[in-house]
C-alpha positions as MATLAB code, in Angstrom:
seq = 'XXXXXXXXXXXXXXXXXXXXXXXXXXXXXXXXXXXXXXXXXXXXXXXXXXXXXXXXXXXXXXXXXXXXXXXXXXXXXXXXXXXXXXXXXXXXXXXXXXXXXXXXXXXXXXXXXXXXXXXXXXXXXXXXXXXXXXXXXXXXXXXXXXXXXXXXXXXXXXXXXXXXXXXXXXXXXXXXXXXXXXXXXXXXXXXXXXXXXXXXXXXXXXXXXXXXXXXXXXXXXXXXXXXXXXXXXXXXXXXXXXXXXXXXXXXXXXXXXXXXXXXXXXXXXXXXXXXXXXXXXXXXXXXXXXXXXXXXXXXXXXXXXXXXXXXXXXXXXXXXXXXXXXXXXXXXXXXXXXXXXXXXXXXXXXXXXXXXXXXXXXXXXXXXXXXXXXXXX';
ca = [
       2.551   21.349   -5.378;
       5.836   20.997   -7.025;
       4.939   19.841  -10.975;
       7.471   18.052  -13.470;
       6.374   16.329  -16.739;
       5.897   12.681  -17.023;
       3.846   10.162  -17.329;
      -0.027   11.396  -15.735;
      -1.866    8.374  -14.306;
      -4.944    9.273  -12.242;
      -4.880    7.564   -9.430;
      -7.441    7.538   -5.797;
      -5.686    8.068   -2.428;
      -7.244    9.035    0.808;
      -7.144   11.697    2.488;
      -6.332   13.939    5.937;
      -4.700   15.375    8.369;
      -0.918   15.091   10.243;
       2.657   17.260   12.579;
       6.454   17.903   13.971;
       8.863   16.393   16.812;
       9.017   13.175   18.091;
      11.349   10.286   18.787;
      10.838    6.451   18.298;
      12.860    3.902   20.236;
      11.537    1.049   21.826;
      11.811    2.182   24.917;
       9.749    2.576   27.754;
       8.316    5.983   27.325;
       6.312    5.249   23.947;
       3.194    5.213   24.477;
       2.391    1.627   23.578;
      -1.997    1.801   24.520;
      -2.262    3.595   21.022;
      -4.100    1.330   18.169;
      -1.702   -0.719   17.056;
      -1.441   -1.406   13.107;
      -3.986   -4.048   12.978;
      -6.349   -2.401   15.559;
      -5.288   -3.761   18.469;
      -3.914   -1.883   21.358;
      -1.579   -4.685   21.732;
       1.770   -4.498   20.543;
       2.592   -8.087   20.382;
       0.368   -8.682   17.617;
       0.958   -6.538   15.620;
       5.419   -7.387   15.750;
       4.132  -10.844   13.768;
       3.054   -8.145   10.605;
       6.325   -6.221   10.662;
       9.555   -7.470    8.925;
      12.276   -6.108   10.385;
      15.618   -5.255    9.634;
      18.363   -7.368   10.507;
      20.779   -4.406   10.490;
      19.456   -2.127   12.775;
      20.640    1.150   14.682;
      20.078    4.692   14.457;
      17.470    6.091   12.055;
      17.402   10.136   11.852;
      14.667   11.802    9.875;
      12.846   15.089    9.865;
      10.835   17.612    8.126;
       6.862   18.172    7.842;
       4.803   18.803   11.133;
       1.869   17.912    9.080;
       2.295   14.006    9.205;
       3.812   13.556   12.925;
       0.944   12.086   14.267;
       1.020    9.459   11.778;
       4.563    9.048   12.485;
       3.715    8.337   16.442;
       1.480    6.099   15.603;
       3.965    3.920   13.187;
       6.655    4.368   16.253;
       4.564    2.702   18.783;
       3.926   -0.658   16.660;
       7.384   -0.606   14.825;
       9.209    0.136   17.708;
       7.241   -2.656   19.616;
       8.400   -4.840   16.834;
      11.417   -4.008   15.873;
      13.453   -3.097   19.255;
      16.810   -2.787   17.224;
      16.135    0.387   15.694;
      15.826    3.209   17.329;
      13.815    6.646   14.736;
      14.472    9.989   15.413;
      11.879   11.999   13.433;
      12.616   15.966   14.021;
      10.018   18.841   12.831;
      11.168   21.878   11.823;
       8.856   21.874    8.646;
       9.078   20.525    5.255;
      11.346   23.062    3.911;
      14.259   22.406    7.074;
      13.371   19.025    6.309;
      14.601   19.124    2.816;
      17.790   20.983    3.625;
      18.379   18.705    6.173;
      18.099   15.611    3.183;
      19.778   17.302    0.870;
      23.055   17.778    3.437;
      23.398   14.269    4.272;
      21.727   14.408    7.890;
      19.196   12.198    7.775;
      17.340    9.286    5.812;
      14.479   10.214    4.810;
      12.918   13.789    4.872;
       8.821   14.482    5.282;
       7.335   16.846    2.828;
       4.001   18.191    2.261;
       5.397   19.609   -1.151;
       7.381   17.574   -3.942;
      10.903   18.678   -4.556;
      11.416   21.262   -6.878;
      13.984   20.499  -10.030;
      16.643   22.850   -8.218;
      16.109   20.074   -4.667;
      16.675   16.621   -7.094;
      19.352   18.235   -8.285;
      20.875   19.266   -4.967;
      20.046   15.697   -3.622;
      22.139   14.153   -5.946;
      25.301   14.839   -4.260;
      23.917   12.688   -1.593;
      22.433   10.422   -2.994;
      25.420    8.364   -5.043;
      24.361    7.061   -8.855;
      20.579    8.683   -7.984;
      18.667   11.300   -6.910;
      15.748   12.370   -4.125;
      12.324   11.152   -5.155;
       8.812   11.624   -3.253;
       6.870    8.687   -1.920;
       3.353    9.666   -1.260;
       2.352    8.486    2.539;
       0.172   10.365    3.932;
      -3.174   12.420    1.934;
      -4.583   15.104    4.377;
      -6.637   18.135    4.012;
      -5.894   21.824    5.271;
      -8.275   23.388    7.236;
      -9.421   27.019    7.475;
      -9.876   27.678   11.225;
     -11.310   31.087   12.837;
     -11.816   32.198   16.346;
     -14.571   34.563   15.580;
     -16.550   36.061   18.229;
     -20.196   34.882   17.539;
     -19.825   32.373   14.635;
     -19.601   28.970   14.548;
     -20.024   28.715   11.072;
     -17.986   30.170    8.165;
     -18.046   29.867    4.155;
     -15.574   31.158    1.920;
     -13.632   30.941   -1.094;
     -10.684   30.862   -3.099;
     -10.924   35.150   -3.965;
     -12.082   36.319   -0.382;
      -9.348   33.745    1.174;
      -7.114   35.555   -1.141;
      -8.022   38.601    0.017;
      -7.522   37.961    3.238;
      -4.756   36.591    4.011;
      -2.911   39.428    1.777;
      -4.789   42.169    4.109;
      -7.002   43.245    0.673;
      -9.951   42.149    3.386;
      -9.563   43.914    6.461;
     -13.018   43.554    8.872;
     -14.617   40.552    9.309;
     -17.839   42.109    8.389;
     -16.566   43.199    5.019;
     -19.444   43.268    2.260;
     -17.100   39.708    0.121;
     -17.244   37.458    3.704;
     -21.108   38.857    4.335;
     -22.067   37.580    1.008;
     -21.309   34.250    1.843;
     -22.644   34.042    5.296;
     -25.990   35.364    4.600;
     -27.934   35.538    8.260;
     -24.703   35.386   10.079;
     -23.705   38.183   12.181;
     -20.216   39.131   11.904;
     -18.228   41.457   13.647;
     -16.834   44.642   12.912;
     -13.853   43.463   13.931;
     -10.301   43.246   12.834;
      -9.326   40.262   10.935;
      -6.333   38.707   12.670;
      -4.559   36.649    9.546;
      -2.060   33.733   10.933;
       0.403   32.174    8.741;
       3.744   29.742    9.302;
       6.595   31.701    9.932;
       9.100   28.967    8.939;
       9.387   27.399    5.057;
       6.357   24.920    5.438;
       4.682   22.558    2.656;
       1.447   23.624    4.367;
       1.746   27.281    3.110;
       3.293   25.916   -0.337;
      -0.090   24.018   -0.293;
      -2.379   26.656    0.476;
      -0.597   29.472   -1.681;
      -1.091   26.844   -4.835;
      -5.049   26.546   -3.687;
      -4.965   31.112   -3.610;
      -2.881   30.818   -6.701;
      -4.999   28.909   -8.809;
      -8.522   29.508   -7.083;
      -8.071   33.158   -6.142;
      -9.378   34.679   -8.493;
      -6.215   36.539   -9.667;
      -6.469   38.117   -6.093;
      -3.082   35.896   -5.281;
      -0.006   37.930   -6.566;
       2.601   35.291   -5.642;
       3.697   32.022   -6.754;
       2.984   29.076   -4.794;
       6.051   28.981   -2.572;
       7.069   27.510    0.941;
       8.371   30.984    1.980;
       5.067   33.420    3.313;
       4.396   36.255    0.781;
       1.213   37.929    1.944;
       1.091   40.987    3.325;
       0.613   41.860    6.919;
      -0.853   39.145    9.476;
       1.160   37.528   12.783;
       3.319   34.248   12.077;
       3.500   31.013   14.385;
       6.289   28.160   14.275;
       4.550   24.877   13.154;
       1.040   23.347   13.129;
       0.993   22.888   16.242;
       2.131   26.659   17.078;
      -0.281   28.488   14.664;
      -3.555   26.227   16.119;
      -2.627   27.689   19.494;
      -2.000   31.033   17.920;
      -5.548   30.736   16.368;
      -6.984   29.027   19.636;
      -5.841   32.289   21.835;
      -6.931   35.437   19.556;
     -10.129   36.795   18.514;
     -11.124   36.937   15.316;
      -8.498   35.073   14.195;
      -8.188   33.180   11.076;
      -5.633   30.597    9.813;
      -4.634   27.093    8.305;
      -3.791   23.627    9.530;
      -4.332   20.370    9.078;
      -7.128   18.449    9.959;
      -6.015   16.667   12.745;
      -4.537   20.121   14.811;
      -8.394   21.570   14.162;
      -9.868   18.982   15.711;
      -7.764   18.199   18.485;
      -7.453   21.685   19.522;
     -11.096   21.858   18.622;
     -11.530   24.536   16.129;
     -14.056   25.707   14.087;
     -13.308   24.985   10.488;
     -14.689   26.723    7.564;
     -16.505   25.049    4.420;
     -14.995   26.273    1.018;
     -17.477   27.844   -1.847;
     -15.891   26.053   -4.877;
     -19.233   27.038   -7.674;
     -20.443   23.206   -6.998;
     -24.252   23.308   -5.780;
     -23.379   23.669   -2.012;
     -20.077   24.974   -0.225;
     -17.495   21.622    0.999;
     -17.192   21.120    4.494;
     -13.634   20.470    5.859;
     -14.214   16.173    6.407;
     -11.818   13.265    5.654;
     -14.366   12.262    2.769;
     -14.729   15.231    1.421;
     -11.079   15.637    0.996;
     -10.781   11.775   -0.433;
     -12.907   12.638   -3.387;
     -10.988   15.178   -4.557;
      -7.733   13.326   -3.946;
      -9.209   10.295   -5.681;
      -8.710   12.472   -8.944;
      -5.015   12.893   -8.374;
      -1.917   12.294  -11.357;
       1.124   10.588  -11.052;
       3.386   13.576  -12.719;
       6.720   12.973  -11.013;
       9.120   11.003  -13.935;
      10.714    7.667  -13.282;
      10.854    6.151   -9.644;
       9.133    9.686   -8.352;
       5.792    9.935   -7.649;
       5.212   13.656   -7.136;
       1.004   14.076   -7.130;
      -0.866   16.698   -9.043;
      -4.210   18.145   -7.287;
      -6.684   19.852   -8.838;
      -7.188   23.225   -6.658;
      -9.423   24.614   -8.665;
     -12.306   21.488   -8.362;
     -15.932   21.784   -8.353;
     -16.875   18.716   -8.182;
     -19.840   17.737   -5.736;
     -18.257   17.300   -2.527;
     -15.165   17.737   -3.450;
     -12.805   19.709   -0.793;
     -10.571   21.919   -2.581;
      -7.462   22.230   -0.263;
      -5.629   19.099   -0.177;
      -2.439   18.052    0.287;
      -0.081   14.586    0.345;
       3.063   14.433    2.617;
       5.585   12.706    0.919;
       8.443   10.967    2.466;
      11.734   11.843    0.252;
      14.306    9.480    0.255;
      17.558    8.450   -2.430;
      16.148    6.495   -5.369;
      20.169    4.805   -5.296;
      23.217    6.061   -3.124;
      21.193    5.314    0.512;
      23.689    5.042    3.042;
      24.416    1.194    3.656;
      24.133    0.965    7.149;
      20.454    2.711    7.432;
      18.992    1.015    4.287;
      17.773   -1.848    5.908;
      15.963    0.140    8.736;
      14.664    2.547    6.218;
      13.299   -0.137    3.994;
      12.139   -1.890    6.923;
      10.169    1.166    8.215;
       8.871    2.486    5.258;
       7.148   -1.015    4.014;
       5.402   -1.188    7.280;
       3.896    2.337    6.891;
       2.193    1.673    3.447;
       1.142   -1.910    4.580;
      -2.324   -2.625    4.903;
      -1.618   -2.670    8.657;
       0.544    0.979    8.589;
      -1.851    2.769    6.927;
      -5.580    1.250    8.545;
      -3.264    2.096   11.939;
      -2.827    6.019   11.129;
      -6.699    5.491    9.996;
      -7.875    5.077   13.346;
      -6.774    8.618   14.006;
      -8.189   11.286   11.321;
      -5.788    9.843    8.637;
      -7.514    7.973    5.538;
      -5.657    5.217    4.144;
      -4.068    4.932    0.657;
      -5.879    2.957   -2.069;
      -4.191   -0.501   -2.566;
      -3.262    1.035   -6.273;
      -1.334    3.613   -4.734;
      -0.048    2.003   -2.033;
       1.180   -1.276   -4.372;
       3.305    1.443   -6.409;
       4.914    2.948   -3.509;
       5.599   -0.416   -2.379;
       7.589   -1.421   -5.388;
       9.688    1.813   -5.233;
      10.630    1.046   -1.421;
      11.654   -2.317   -2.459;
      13.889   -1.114   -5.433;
      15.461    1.420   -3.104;
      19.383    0.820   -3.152;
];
């Protein structure tokens, strides 16, 4: 993740999974039997929690694939509530999404990165008397997945990932991966590496894990852009877990929530604590619980310790941050952007994207993010 100085506060937030295109009106083609933010399938209910704006209209945002099914799930119950505004949430991946911000075409951008000092300083010619700053929504964890003939299960670590997705590791039943499947018989097959092909905070994510757990088998700096060598390249989450789903002896990385829903096997991480980390919501929480507050001012860009070995602690997290203008937000979406964003760190918003692989930010968190969407201007 993107790092500036500041003030370090360690603070707990949950933890998993999220993705890329969507719409949300309150018309009739959401799908309105989803759990609603207070549990409820019902929509009605759940209209008495949400303030609306008065001002409504068009809302136009874009950006990370990683968090869109947390954004259908908001749509449903905000637009059920709020039938005035009308959000347009586009994919394209965190890296479009920021482009996209820092032009002027949209409200709020998702990333699974922070912005870098060269982005804040781009976004200020949007954003009049301020700058872009990251709100922290969503925590999630990025799963290794494999299609590998014969195994169901797979350990490995920060070196042999490394390795392999920079073609150093080749076969699948190369001596580094036998090591750490002892008893499992692996093919002497061709690895077939997967990355994003577009600028992603997922790979920015994963590079930082190679960079800093790797062993010094990473060359490159954490980066949206791909920089390994070799491998095939898919468009989105969503693309690469179909990409992984349809080849053999495949190996890639997504979030949680496109591994289980396309039902892939996910590998547990060897991080030197006394047994290697399975790929779980929980297990991704307690590392995130140890995360710092290091953006400055109204920002609050996360730090994440990669390199953990704490017990049950999963190694390759990641927060999707919504980025939005600290001052200088365009009068006529304010209101709806306020409006939206409160809901989806309420109590409500976030037990809502709960119910479906997401875990829910600590009230300490979530109270600070809070205060920032209220002092938006």
């Amino acid at each position: 993740m993107n790092l500036r100085n500041g003030r370090s506060k360690a603070l707990a937030i949950g933890a998993v999974a999220l993705v890329s295109t969507l719409s949300l009106s309150a018309c009739g083609t959401d799908d309105n039997t989803k759990p609603a933010a207070n549990g409820s399938s019902s929509g009605a209910s759940t209209a008495a929690k949400i303030a609306c704006a008065d001002k409504g209209g068009a809302l136009l945002a874009a950006g990370s694939t990683a968090q869109t099914p947390a954004i259908d799930v908001w749509k449903a119950a905000y637009g059920n509530a709020c039938s005035t505004t009308t959000l347009t949430y586009g994919g394209g991946g965190s890296g479009a999404g920021v482009t996209q911000f820092n032009q002027g075409k949209i409200a709020f951008a998702g990333s699974d990165g922070a912005l870098k000092a060269a982005e804040i300083d781009a976004s200020k010619a949007v954003c009049t008397g301020g700058q872009g700053i990251d709100l922290p929504m969503v925590g999630g964890l990025i799963s290794i997945v494999f299609n590998v003939e014969g195994v169901d299960k797979l350990i490995v670590d920060g070196p042999t990932l490394a390795k392999i997705f920079d073609s150093q590791i080749t076969k699948w039943n190369a001596p580094e991966i036998a090591a750490l499947n002892p008893g499992v018989n692996l093919p002497a097959a061709d690895i077939q590496a997967i990355h994003r092909s577009e600028d992603s905070g997922t790979t920015q994510n994963l590079t930082a894990y190679l960079a800093k757990a790797g062993g010094g088998n990473w060359k490159y700096p954490a980066a949206k852009s791909w920089a390994g060598q070799g491998g095939q390249s898919a468009n989105g989450s969503a693309g690469v877990a179909a990409q992984v789903k349809q080849t053999k002896n495949s190996i890639s990385y997504v979030e949680l929530s496109y591994a289980q829903t396309n039902k892939l096997n996910s590998a547990a991480i060897a991080t030197g604590a006394s047994k290697p980390v399975e790929a779980t919501a929980a297990n991704g929480a307690t590392t995130l619980a140890n995360a710092k507050v290091v953006g400055q001012g109204a920002d609050m860009a996360l730090d994440i310790d990669y390199a953990t070995k704490a017990e049950g602690a999963y190694p390759l997290t990641l927060v999707t941050y919504e980025i939005v203008c600290d001052k200088g937000n365009k009068a006529e979406t304010l209101p709806a952007l306020k409006s939206f964003l409160t809901y989806t760190v309420s109590d409500e918003g976030q037990q809502a994207i709960g119910q479906v692989g997401y875990v829910p930010l600590p009230k300490e968190l979530a109270g600070k993010v809070k205060t920032q969407i209220d002092a938006l201007a």
